[in-house]
Every structure is written in structure tokens, then in C-alpha cells.
C-alpha positions as a Markdown table, in Angstrom:
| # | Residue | x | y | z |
|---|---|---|---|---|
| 1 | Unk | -3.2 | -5.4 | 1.7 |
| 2 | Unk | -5.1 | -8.4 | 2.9 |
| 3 | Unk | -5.1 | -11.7 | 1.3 |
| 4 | Unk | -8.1 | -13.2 | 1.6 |
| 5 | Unk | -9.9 | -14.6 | -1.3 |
| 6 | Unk | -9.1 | -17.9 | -2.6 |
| 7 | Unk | -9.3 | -19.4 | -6.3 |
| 8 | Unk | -12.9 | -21.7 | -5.5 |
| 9 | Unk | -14.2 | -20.1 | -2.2 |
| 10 | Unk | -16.6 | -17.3 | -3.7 |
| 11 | Unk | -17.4 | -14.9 | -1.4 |
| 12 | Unk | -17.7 | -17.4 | 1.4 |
| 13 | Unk | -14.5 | -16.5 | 3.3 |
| 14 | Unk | -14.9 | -19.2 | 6.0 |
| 15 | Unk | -14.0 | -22.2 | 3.4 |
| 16 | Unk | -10.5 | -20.8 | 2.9 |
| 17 | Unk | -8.0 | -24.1 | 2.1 |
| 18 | Unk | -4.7 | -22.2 | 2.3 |
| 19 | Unk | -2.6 | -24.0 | 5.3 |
| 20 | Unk | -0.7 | -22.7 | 8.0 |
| 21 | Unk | 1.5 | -25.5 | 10.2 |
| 22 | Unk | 3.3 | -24.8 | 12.9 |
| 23 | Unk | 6.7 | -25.9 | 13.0 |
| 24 | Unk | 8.9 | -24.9 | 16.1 |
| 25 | Unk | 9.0 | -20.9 | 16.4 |
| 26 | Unk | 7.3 | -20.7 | 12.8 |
| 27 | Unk | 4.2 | -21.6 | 10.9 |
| 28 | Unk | 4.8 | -23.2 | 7.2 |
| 29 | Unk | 2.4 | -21.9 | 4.6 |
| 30 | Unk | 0.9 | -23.4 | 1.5 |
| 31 | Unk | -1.9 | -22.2 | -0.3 |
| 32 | Unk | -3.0 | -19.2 | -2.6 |
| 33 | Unk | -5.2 | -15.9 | -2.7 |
| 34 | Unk | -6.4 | -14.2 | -5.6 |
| 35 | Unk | -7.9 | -10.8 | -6.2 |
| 36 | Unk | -5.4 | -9.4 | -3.9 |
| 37 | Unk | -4.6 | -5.7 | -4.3 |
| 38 | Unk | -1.6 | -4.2 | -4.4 |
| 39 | Unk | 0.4 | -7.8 | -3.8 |
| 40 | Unk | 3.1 | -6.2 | -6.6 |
| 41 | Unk | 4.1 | -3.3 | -4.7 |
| 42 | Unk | 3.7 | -4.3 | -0.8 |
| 43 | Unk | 6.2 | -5.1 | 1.8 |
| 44 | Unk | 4.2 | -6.8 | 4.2 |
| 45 | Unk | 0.4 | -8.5 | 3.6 |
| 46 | Unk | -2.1 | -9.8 | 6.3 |
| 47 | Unk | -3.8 | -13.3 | 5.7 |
| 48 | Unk | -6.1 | -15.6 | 7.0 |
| 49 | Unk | -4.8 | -19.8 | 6.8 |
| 50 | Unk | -6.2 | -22.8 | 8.1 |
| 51 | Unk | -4.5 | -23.8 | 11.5 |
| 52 | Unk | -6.9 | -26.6 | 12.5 |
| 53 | Unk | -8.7 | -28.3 | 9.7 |
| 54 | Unk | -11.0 | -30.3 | 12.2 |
| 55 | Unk | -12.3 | -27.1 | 13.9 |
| 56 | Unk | -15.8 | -25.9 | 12.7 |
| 57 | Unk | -15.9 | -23.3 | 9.5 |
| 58 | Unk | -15.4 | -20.1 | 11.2 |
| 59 | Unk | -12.6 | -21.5 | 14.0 |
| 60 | Unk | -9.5 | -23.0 | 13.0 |
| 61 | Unk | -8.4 | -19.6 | 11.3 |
| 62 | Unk | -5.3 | -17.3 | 12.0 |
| 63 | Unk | -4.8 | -14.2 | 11.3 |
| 64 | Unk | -0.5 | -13.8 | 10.1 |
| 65 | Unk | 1.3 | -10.4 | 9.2 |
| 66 | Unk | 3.6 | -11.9 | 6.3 |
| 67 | Unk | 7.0 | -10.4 | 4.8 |
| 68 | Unk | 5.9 | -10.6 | 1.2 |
| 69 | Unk | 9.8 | -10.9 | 0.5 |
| 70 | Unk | 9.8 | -14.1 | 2.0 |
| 71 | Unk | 11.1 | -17.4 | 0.1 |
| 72 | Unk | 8.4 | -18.9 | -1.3 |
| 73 | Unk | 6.1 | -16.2 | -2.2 |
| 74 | Unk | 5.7 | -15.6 | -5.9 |
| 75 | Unk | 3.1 | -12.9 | -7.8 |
| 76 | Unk | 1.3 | -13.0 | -10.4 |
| 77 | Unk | -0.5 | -9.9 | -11.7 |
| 78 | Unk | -4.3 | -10.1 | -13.1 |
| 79 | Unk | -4.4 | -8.5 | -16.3 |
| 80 | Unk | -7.0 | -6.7 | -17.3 |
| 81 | Unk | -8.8 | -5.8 | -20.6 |
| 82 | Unk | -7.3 | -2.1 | -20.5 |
| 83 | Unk | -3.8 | -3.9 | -20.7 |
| 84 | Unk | -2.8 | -2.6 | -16.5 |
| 85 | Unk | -3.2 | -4.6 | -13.3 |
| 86 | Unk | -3.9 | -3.7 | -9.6 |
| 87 | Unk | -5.1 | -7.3 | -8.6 |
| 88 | Unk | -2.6 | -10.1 | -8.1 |
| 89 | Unk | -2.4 | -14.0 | -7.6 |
| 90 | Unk | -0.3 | -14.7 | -4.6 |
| 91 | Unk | 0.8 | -18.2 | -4.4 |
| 92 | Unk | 2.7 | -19.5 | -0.8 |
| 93 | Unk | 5.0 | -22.5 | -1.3 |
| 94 | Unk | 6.3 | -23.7 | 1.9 |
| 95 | Unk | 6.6 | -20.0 | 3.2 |
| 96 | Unk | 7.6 | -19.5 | 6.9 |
| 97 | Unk | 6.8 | -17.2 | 9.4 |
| 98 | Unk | 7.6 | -16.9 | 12.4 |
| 99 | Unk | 5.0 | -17.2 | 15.8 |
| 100 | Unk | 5.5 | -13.6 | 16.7 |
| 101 | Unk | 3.9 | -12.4 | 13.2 |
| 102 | Unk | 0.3 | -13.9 | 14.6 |
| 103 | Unk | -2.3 | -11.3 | 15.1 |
| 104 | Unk | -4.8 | -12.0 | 18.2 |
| 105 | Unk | -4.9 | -15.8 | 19.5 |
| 106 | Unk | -4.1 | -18.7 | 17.4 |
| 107 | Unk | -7.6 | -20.0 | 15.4 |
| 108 | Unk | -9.3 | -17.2 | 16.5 |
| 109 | Unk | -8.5 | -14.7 | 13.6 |
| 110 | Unk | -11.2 | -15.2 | 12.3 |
| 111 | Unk | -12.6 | -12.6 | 14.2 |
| 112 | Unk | -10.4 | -10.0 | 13.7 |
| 113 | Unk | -10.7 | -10.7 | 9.7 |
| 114 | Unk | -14.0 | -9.7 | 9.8 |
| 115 | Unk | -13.3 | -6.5 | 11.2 |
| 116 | Unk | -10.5 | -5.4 | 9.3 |
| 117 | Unk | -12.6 | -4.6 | 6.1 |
| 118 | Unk | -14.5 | -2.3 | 8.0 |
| 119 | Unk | -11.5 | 0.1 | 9.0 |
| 120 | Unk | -10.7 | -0.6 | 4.8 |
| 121 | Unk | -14.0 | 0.9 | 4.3 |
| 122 | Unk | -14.0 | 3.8 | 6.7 |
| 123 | Unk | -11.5 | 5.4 | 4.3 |
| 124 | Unk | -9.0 | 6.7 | 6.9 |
| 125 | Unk | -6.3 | 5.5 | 4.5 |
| 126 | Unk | -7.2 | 8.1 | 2.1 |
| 127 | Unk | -7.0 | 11.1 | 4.4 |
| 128 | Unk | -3.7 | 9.9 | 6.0 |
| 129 | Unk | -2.5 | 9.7 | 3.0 |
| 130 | Unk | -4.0 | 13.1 | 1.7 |
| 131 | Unk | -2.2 | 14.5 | 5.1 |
| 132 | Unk | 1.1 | 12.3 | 3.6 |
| 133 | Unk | 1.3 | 14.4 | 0.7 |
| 134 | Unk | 0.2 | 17.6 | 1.7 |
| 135 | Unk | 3.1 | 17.9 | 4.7 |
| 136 | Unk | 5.4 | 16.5 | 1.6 |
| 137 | Unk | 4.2 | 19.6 | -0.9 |
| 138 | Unk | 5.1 | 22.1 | 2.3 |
| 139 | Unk | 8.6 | 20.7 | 2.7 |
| 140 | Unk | 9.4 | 20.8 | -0.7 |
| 141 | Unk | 8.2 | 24.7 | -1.0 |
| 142 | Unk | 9.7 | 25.1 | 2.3 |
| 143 | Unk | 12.7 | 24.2 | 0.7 |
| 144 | Unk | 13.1 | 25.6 | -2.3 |
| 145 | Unk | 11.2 | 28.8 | -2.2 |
| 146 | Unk | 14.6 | 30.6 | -1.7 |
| 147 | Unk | 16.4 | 29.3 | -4.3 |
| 148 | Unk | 12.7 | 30.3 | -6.5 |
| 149 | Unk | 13.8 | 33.8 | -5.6 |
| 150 | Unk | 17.6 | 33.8 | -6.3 |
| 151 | Unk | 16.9 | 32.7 | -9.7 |
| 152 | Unk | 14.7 | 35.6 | -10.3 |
| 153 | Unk | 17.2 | 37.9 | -8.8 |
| 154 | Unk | 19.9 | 36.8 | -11.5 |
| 155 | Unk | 17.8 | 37.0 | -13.9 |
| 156 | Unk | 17.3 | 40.2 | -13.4 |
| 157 | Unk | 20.5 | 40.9 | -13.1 |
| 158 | Unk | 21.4 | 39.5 | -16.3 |
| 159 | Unk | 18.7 | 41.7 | -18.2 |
| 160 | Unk | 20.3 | 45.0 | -16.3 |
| 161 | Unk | 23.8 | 44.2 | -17.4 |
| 162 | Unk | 22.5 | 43.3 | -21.2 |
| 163 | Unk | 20.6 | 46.8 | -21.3 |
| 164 | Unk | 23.3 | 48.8 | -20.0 |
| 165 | Unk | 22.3 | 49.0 | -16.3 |
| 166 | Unk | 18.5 | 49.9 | -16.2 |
| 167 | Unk | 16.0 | 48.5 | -17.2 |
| 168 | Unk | 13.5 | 50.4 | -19.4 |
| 169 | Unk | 10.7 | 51.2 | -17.5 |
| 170 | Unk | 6.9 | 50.2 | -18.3 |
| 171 | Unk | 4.7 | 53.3 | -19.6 |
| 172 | Unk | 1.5 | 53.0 | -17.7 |
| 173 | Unk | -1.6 | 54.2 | -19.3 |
| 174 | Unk | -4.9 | 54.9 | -17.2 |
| 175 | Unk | -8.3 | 55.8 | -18.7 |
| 176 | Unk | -10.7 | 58.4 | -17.7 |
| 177 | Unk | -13.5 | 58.8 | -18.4 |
């Protein structure tokens, strides 16, 4: 889930304002996103922040894997006119994460943001996850294909010992003509 759009920025991705210091081991973040997807349900979001405010437009951006049950983060679902939500605000209040959670080089992500979207795009998600539930549905029947046919064994057996032992057998009528 990637958090890049900010409240103000449009589509121009480059003029984020969201802030990432370091501090020791860790960066300190402060900023929001909006129009992020899926921000209620994920464990873990990818972001673009501001490391060097005096760089030019498209340097002075890093690219941070963030715990999205970190202190500091709070969500706050879009509603829309249907009543449901998929988009999210995502506000960062002093969040901190650590150095090791930097993707590529340090005010360089903004390279490797651009790209990201692309592999979004390609849809490779949607068949992994096609595979995902496919392998589940073949577990499951795996599973419980056996106990399928014990049921239909007793229940069998309970229509025997209700008619007396046998069970009356089906006339079959064929057709000549």
C-alpha cells in the first residue's frame, strides 16, 4: 500500500511536505498522505518523506517501509457516497522508524517511487493472489473430501436400518421406439 499523495500536492508527487529526520538509528516522521488504499487493513505501508528540504524537487526524497502499528500513526477512512471506504487519511505524528526500514540510498527514493507503480500496474498482485486462493480451495477439498463421503455413507445407513435393511430399488423405464 503506498503512501504517496498528500492533502495540496495534486498529482505533482515531487512537492511532497511530509518530513522524515533522522534521529540516531531512526528517522522521526511528521506529515500526512491521503487517498491511500487499503491504510485500514495493512500491516506494513511504503512512503516517500522529505529527508533534505534544501535539495532540488525530485532529490531530497526517501523511500521508508513503515510498521503501520507504530505509535503515532492514526487512520482515517474516506467515506464515500455509497456509505463504504477503501481510501484512507493517514496522519504520522512523530512516528519512528528505524534506518534499516530505508529502501535504496537515502534521498534517492525518489527513483525507486516512480517505479513502484509500474509493478502496481502490471497486475502480478492479482494472479498471485488468484494462485493464493486457488492452492487454499485444493487444501480445503483435500481435506474434507473424506469426511464428504462418510457422511453419505451414514446416511445411507440410516435410510437401510429405517426401511428394514434394503432399500427399495428404483424402477427404470427405457423407451423404444
Amino acid at each position: 500500500m503506498p503512501g504517496y499523495s498528500e492533502p495540496g500536492s495534486g498529482s505533482d508527487l515531487a512537492s511532497l511536505q511530509t518530513r522524515a529526520v533522522r534521529d540516531g538509528d531512526d528517522f522521526v516522521i511528521n506529515g500526512q498522505k491521503i487517498w491511500t488504499s487499503g491504510a485500514h487493513n495493512a500491516d506494513w505501508m511504503f512512503m516517500l518523506a522529505r529527508t533534505d528540504p534544501d535539495a532540488p524537487k525530485h532529490r531530497g526524497i526517501t523511500y521508508f517501509l513503515v510498521d503501520m502499528n507504530s505509535p503515532g500513526i492514526t487512520v482515517r477512512p474516506l467515506i464515500n457516497m455509497a456509505g463504504g471506504h477503501q481510501f484512507n487519511e493517514v496522519f504520522f505524528e512523530d512516528v519512528r522508524v528505524p534506518a534499516r526500514n530505508v529502501v535504496g540510498e537515502i534521498n534517492r527514493g525518489w527513483y525507486i517511487g516512480t517505479t513502484t507503480p509500474d509493478f502496481e500496474r502490471s497486475s502480478i498482485g492479482n494472479a498471485v493472489g488468484q494462485r493464493q486462493t486457488l492452492e487454499y480451495y485444493l487444501r480445503y477439498w483435500k481435506e474434507h473430501r473424506g469426511s464428504r463421503r462418510r457422511r453419505a455413507r451414514a446416511r445411507r445407513s440410516r435410510r437401510s436400518s429405517r426401511t428394514g435393511g434394503s432399500r427399495p430399488r428404483r424402477r427404470r423405464c427405457s423407451a423404444t421406439g
